[in-house]
N, C-alpha and C positions, 0 to 999 in steps of 0.2 A: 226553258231557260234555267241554268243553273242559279243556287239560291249564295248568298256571300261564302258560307262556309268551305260549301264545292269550289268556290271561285279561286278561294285559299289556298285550298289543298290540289287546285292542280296547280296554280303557280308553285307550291313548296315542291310538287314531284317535279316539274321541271328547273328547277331550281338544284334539285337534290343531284340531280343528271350530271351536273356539271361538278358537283366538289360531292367531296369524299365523306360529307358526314351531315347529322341532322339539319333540319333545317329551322330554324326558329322565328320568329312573327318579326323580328330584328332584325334579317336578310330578307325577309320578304316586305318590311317598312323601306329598307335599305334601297333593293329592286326598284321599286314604285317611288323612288325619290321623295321619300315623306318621313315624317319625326317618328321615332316610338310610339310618343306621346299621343302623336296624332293618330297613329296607325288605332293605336288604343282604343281612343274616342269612337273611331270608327265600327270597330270590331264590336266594342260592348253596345250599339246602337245600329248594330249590324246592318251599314247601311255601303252599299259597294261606291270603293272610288273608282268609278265608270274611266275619266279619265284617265285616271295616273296608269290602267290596266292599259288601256286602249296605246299610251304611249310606251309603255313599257313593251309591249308586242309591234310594234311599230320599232323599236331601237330593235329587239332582239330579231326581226323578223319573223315571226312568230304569227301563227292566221287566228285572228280572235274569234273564228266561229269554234274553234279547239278550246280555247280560256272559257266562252260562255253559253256554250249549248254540248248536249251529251251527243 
């Protein structure tokens, strides 16, 4: 099972897919329906929002064995 940072970075590449430029932790709070702020908290306490991922692949259609296992 991938570890938060993995988690991160494959939602920023799929993320990247769709628009033409980097992707920042602000589109990816954005994605996952959650504040900066929050997004923040989470990231420095590196602790994964199981959720907000789980539904975010569920709007986009997306199979969450691709988000959290290699």
């Amino acid at each position: 099972m991938r570890d938060f940072e993995a988690i991160i970075s494959e939602l920023k590449l799929y993320l990247a897919s769709s628009k033409n430029r980097k992707v920042l932790d602000k589109d990816v709070a954005d994605a996952l329906d959650m504040s900066q702020a929050n997004f923040a908290t989470i990231k420095r306490r590196n602790s994964t929002p199981y959720r907000n991922i789980l539904e975010f692949c569920n709007k986009e259609e997306l199979c969450c064995r691709d988000m959290f296992f290699e």
